[in-house]
PQR file of N, CA, C, O and H, with PARSE charges and radii, in Angstrom:
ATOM      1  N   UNK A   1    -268.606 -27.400 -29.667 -0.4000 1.5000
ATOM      2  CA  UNK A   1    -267.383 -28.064 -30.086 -0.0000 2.0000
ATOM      3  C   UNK A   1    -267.180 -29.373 -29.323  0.5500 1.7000
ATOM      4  O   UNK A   1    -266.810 -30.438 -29.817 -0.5500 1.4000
ATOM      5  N   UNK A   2    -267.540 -29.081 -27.787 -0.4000 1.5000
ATOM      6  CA  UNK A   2    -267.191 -30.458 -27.320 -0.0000 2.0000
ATOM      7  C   UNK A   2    -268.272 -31.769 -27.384  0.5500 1.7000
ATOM      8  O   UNK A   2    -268.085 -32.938 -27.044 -0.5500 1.4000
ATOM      9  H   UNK A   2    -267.840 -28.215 -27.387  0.4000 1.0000
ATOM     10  N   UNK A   3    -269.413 -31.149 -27.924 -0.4000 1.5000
ATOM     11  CA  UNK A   3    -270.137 -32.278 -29.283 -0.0000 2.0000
ATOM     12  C   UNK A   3    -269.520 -32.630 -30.175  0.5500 1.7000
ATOM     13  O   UNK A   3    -268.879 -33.648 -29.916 -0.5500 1.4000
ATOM     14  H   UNK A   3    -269.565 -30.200 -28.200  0.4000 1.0000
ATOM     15  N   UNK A   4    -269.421 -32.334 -30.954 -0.4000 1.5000
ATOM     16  CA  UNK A   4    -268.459 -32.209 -32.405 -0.0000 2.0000
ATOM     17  C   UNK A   4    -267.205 -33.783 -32.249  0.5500 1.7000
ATOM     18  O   UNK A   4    -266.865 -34.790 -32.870 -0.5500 1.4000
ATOM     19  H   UNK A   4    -269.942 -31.506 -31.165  0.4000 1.0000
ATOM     20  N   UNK A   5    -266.916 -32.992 -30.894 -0.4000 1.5000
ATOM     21  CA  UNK A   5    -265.084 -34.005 -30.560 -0.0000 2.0000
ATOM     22  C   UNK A   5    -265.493 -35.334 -30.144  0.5500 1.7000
ATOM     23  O   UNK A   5    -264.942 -36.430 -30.246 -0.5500 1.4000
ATOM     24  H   UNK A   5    -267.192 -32.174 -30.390  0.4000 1.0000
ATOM     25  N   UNK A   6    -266.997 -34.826 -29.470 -0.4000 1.5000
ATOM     26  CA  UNK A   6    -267.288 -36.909 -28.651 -0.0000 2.0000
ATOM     27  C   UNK A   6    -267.523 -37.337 -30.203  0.5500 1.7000
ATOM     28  O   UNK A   6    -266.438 -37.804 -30.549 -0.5500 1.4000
ATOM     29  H   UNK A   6    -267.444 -33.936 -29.387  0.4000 1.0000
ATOM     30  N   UNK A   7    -268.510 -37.408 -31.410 -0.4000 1.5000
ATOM     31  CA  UNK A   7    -269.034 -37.419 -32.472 -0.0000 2.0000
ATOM     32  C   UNK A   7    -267.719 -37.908 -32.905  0.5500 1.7000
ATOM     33  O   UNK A   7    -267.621 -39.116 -33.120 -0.5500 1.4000
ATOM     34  H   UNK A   7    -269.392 -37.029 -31.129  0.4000 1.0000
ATOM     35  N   UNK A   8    -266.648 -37.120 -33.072 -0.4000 1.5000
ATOM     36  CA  UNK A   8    -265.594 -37.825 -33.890 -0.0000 2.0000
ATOM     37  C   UNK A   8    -265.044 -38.528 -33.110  0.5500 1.7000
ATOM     38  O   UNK A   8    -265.128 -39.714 -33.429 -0.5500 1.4000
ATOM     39  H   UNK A   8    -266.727 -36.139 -32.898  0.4000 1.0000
ATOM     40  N   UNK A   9    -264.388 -38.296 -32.012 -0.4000 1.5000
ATOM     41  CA  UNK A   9    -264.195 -39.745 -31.223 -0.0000 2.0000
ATOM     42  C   UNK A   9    -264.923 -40.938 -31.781  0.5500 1.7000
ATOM     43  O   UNK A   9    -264.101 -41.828 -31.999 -0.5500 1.4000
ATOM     44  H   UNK A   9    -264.320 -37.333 -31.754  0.4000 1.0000
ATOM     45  N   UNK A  10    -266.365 -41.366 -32.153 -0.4000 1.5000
ATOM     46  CA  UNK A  10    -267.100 -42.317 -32.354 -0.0000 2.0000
ATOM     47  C   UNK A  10    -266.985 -42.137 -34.030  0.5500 1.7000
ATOM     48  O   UNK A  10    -267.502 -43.031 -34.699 -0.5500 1.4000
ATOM     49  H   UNK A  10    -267.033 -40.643 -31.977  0.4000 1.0000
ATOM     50  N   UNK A  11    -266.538 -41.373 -34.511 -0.4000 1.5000
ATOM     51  CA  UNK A  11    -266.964 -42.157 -36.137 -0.0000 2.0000
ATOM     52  C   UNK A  11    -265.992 -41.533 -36.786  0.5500 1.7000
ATOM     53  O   UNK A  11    -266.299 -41.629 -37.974 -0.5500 1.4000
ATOM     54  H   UNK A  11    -266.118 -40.647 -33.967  0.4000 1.0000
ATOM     55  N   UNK A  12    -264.818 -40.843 -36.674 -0.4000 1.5000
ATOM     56  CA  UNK A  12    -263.744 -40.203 -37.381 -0.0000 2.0000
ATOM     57  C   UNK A  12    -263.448 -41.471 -38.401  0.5500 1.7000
ATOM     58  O   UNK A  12    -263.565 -41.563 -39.623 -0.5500 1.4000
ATOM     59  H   UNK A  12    -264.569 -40.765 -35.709  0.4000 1.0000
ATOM     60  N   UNK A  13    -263.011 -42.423 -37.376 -0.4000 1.5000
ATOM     61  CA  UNK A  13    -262.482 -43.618 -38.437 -0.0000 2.0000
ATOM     62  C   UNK A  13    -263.079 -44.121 -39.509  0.5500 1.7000
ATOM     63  O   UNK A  13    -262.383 -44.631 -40.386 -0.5500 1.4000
ATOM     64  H   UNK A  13    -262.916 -42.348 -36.384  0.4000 1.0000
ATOM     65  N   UNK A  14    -264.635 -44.061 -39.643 -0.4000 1.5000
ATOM     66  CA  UNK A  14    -265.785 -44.456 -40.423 -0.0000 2.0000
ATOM     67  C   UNK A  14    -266.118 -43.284 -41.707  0.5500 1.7000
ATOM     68  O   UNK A  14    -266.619 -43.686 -42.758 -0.5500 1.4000
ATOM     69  H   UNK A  14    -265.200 -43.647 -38.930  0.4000 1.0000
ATOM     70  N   UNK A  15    -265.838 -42.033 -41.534 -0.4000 1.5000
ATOM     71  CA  UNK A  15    -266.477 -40.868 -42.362 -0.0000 2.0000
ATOM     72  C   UNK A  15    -265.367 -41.027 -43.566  0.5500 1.7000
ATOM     73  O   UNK A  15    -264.216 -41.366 -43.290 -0.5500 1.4000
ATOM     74  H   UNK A  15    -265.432 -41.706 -40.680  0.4000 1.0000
ATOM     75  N   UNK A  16    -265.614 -40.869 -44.376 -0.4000 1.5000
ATOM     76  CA  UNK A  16    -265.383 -39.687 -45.574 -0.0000 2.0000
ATOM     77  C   UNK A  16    -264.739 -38.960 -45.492  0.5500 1.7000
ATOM     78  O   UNK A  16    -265.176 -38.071 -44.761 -0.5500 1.4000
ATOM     79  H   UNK A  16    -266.549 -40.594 -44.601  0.4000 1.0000
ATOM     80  N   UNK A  17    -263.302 -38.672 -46.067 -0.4000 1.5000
ATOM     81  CA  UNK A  17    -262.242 -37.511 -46.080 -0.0000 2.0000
ATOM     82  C   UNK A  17    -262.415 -36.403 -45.735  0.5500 1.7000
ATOM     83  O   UNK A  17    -261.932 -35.617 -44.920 -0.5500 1.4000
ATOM     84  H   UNK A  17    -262.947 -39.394 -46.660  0.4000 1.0000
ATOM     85  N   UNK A  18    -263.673 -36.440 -46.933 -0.4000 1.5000
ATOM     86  CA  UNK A  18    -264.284 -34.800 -47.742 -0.0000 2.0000
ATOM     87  C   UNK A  18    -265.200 -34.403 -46.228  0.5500 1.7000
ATOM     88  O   UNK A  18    -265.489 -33.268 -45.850 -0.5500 1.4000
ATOM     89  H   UNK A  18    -264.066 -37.079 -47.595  0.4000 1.0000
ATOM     90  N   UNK A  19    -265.577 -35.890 -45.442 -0.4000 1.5000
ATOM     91  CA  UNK A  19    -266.622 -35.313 -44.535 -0.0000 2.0000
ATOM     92  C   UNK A  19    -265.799 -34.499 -43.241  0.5500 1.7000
ATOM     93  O   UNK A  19    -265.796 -33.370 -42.752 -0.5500 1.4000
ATOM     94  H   UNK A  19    -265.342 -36.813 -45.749  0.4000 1.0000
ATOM     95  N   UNK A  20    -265.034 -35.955 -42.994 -0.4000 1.5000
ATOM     96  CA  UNK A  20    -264.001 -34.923 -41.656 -0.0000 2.0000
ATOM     97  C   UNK A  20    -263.656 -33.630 -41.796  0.5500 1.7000
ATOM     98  O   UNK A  20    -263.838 -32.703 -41.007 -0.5500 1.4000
ATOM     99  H   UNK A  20    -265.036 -36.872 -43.391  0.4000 1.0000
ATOM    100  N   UNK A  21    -263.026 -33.634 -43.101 -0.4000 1.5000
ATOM    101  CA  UNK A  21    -262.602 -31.914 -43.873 -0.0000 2.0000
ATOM    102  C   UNK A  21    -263.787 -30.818 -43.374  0.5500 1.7000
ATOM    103  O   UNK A  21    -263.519 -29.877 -42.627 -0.5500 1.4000
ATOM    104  H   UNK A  21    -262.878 -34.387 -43.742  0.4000 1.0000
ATOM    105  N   UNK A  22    -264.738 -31.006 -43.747 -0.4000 1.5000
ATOM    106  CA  UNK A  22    -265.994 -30.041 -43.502 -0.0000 2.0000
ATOM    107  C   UNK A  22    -265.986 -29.614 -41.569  0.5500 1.7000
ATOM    108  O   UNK A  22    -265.923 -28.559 -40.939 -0.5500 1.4000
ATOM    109  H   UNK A  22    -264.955 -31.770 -44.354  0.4000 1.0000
ATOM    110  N   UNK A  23    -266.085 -31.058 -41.196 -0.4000 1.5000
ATOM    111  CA  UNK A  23    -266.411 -31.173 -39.853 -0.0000 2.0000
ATOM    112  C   UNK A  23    -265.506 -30.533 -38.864  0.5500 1.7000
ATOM    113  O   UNK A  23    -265.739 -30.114 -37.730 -0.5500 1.4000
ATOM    114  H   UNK A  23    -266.136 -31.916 -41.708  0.4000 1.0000
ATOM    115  N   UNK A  24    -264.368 -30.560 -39.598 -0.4000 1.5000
ATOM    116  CA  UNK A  24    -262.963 -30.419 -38.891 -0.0000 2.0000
ATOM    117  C   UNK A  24    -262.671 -28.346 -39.316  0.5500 1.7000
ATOM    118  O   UNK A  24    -261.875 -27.579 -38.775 -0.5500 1.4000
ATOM    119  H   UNK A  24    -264.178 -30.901 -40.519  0.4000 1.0000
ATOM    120  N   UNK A  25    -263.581 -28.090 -40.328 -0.4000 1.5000
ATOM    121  CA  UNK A  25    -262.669 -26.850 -40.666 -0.0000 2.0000
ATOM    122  C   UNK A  25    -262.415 -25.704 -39.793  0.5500 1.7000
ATOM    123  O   UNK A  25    -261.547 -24.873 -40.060 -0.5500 1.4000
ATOM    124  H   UNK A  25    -264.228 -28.713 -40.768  0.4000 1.0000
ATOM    125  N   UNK A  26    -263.243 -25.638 -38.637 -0.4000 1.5000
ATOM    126  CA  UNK A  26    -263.386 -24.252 -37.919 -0.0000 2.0000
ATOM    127  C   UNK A  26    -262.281 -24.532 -36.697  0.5500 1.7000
ATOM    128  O   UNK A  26    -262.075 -23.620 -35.897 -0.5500 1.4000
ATOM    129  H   UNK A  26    -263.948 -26.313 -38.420  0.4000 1.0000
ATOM    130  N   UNK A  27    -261.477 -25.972 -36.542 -0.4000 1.5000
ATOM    131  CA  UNK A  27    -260.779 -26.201 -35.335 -0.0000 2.0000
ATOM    132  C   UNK A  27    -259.234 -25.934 -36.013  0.5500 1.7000
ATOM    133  O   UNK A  27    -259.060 -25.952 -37.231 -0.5500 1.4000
ATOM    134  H   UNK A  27    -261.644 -26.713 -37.192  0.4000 1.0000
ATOM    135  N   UNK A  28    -258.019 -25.657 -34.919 -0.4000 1.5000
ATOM    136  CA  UNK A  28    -256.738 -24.983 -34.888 -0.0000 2.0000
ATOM    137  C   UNK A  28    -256.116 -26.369 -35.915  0.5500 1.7000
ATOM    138  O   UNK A  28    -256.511 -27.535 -35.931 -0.5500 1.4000
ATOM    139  H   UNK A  28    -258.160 -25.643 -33.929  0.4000 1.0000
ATOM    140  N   UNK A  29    -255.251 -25.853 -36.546 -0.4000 1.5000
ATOM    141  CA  UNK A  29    -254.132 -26.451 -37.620 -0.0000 2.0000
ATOM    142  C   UNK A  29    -253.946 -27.550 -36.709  0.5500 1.7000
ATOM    143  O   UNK A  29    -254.341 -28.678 -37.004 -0.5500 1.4000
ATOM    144  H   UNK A  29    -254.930 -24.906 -36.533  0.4000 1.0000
ATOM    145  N   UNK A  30    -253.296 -27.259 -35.480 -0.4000 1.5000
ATOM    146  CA  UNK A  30    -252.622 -28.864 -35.043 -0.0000 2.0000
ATOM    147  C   UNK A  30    -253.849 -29.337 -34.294  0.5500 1.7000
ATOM    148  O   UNK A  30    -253.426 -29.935 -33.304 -0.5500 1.4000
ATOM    149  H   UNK A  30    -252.975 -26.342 -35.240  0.4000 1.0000
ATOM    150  N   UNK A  31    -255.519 -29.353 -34.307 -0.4000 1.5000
ATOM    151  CA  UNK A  31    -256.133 -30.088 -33.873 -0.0000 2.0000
ATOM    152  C   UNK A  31    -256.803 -30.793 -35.338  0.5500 1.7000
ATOM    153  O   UNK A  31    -257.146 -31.974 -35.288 -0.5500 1.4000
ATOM    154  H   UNK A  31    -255.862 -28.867 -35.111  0.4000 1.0000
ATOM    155  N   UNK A  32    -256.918 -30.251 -36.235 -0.4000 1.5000
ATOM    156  CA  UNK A  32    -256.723 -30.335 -37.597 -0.0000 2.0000
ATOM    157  C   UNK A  32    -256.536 -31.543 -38.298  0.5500 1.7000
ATOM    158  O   UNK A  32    -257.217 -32.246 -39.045 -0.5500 1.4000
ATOM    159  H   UNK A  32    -256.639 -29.291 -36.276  0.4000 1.0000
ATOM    160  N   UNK A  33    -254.994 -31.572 -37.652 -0.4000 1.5000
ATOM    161  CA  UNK A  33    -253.500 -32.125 -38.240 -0.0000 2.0000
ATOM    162  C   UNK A  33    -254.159 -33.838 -37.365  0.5500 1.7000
ATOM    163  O   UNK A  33    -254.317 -34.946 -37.876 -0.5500 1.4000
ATOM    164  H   UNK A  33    -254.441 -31.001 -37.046  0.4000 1.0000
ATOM    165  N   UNK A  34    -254.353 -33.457 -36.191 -0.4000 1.5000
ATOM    166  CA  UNK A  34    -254.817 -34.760 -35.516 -0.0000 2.0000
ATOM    167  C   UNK A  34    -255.714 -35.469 -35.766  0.5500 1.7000
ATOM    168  O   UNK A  34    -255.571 -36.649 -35.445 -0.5500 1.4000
ATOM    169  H   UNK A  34    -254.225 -32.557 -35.776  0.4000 1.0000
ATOM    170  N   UNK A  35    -256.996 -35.052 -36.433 -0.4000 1.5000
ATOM    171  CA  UNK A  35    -257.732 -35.361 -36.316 -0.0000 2.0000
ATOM    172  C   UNK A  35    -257.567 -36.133 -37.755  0.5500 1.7000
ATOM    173  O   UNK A  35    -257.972 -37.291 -37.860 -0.5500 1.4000
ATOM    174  H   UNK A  35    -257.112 -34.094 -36.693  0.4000 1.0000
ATOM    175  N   UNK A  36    -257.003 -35.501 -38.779 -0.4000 1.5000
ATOM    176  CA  UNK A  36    -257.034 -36.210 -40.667 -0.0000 2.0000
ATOM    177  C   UNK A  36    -256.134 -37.452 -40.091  0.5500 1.7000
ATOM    178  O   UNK A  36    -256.355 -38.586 -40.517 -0.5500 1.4000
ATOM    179  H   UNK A  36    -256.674 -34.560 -38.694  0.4000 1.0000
ATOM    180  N   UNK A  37    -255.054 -37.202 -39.054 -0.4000 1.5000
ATOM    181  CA  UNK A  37    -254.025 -38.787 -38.837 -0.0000 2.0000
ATOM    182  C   UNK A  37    -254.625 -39.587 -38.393  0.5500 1.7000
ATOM    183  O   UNK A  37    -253.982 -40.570 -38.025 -0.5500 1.4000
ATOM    184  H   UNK A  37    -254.874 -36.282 -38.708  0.4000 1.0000
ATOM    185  N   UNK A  38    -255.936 -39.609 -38.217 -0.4000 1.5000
ATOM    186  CA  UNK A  38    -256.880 -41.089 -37.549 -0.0000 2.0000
ATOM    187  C   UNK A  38    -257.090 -42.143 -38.855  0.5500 1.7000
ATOM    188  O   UNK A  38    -258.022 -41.984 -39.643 -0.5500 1.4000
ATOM    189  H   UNK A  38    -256.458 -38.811 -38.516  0.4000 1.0000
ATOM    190  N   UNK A  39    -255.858 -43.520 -39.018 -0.4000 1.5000
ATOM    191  CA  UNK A  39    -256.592 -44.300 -39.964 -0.0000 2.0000
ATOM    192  C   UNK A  39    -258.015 -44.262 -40.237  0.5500 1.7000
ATOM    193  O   UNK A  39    -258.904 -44.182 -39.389 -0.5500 1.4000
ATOM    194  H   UNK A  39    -255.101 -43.649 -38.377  0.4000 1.0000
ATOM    195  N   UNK A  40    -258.199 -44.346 -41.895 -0.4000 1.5000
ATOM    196  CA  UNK A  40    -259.635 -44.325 -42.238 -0.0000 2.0000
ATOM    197  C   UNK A  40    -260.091 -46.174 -42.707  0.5500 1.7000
ATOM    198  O   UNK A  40    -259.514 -46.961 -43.457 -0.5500 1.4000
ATOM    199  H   UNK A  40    -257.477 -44.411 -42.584  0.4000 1.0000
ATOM    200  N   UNK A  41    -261.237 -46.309 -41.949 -0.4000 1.5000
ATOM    201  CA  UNK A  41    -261.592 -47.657 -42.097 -0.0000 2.0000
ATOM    202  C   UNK A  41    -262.862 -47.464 -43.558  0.5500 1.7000
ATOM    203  O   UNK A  41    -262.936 -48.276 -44.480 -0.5500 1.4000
ATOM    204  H   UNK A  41    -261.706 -45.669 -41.340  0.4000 1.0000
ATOM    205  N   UNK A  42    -263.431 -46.649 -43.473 -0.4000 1.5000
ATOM    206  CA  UNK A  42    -264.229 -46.424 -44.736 -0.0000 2.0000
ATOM    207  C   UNK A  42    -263.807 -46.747 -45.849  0.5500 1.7000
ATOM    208  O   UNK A  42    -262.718 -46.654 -46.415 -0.5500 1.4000
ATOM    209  H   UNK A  42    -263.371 -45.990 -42.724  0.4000 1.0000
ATOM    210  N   UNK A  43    -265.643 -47.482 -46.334 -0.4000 1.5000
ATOM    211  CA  UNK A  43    -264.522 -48.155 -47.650 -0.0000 2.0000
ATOM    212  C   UNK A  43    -266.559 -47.531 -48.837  0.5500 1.7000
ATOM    213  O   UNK A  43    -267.618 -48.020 -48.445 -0.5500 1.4000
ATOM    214  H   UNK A  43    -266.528 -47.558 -45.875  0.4000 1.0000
ATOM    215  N   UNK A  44    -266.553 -46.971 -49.531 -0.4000 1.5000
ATOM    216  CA  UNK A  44    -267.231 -46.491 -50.232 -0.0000 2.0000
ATOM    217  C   UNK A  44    -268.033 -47.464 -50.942  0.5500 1.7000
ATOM    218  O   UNK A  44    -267.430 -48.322 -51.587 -0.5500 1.4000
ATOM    219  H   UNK A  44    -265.693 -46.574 -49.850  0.4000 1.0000
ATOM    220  N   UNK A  45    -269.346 -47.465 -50.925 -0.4000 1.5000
ATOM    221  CA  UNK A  45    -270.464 -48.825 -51.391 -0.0000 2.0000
ATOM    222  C   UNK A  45    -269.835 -48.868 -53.221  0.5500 1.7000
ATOM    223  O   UNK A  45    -269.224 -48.128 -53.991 -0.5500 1.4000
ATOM    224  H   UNK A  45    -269.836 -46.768 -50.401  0.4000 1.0000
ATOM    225  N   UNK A  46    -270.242 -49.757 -53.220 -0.4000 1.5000
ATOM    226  CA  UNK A  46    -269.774 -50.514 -54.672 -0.0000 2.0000
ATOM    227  C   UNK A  46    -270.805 -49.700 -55.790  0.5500 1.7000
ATOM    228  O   UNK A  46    -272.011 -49.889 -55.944 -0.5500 1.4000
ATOM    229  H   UNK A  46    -270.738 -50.359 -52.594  0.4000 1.0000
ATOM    230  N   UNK A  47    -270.091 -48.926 -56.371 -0.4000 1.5000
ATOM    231  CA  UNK A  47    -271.586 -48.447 -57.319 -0.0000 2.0000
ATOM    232  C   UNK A  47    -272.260 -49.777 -58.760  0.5500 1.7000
ATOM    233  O   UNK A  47    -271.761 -50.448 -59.664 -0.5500 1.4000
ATOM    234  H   UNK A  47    -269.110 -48.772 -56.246  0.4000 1.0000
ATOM    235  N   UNK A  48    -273.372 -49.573 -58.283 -0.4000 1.5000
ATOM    236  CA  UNK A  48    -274.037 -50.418 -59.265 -0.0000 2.0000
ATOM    237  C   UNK A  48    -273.940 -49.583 -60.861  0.5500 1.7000
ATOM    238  O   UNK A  48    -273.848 -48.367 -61.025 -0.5500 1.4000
ATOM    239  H   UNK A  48    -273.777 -49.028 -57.549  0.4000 1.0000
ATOM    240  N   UNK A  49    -273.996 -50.741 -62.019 -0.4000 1.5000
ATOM    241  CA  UNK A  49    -274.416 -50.636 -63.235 -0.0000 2.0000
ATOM    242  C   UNK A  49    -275.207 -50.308 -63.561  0.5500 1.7000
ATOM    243  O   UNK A  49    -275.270 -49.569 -64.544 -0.5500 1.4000
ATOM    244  H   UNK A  49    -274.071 -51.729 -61.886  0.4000 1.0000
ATOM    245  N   UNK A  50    -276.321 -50.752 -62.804 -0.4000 1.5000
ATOM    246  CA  UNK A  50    -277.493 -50.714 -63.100 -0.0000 2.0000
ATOM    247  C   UNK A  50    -278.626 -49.512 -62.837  0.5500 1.7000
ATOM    248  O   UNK A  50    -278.868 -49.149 -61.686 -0.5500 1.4000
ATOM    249  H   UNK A  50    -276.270 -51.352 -62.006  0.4000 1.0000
ATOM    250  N   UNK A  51    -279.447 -48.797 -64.239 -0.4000 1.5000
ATOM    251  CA  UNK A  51    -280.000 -47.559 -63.115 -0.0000 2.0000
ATOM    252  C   UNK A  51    -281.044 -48.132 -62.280  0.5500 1.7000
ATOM    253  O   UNK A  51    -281.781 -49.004 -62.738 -0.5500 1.4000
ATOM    254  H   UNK A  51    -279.251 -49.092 -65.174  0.4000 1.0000
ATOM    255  N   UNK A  52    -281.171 -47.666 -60.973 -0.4000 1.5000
ATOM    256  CA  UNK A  52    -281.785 -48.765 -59.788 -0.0000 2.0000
ATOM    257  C   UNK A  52    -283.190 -48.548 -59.586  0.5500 1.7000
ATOM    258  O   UNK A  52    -283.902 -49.204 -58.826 -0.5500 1.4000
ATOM    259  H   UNK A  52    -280.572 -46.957 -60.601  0.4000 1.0000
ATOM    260  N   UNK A  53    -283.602 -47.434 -60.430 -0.4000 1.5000
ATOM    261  CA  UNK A  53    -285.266 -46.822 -60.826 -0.0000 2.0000
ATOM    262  C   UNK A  53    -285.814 -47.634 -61.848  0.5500 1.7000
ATOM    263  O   UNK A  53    -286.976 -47.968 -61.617 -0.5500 1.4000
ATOM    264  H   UNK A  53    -283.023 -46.901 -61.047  0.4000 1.0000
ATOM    265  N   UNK A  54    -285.295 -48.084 -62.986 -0.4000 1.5000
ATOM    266  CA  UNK A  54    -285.507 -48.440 -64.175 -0.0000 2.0000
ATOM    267  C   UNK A  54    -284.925 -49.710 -64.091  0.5500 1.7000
ATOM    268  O   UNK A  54    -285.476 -50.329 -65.001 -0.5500 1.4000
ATOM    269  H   UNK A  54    -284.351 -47.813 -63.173  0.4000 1.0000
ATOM    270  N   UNK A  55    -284.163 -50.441 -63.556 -0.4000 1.5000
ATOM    271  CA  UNK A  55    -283.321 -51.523 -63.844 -0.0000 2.0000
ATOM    272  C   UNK A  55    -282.959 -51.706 -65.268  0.5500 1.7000
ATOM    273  O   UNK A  55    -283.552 -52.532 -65.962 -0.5500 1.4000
ATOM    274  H   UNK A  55    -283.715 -49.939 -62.817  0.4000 1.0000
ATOM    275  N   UNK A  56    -281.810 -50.809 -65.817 -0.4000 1.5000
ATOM    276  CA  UNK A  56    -281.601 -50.600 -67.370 -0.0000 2.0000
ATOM    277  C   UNK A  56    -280.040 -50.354 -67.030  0.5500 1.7000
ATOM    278  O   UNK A  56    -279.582 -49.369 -66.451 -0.5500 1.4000
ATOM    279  H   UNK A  56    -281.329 -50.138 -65.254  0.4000 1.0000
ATOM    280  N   UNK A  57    -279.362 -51.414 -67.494 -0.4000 1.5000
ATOM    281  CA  UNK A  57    -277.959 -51.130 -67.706 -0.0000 2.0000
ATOM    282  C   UNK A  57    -277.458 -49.483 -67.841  0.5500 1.7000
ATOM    283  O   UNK A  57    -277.953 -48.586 -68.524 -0.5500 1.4000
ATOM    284  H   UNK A  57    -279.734 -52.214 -67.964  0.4000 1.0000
ATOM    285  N   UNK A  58    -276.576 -49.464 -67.146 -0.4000 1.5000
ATOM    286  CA  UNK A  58    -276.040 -48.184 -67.943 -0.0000 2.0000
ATOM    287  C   UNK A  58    -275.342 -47.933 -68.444  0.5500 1.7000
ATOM    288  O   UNK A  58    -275.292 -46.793 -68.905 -0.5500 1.4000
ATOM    289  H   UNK A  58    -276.174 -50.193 -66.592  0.4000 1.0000
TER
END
């Protein structure tokens, strides 16, 4: 666990909702509660049009 806590210390702000959620599930409600209130700076890559194997519109 006290892996887990340095790990989010360093990238809570950076992950994925869905990821903290996972990461976060086995710790107490109000460590929980603390950990989802860390502004999220993540911002999700731009999905392309294009299929990126084939270069064929999609």
């Amino acid at each position: 666990m006290d892996l887990l806590r340095e790990f989010l210390r360093q990238h809570a702000h950076e992950m994925p909702r869905t990821m903290l959620r996972y990461a976060i599930e086995k710790m107490s409600d109000k460590e929980r509660k603390e950990w989802m209130s860390i502004p999220q700076t993540f911002t999700p890559a731009k999905v392309s049009r294009t299929n990126r194997f084939a270069g064929i519109p999609v």
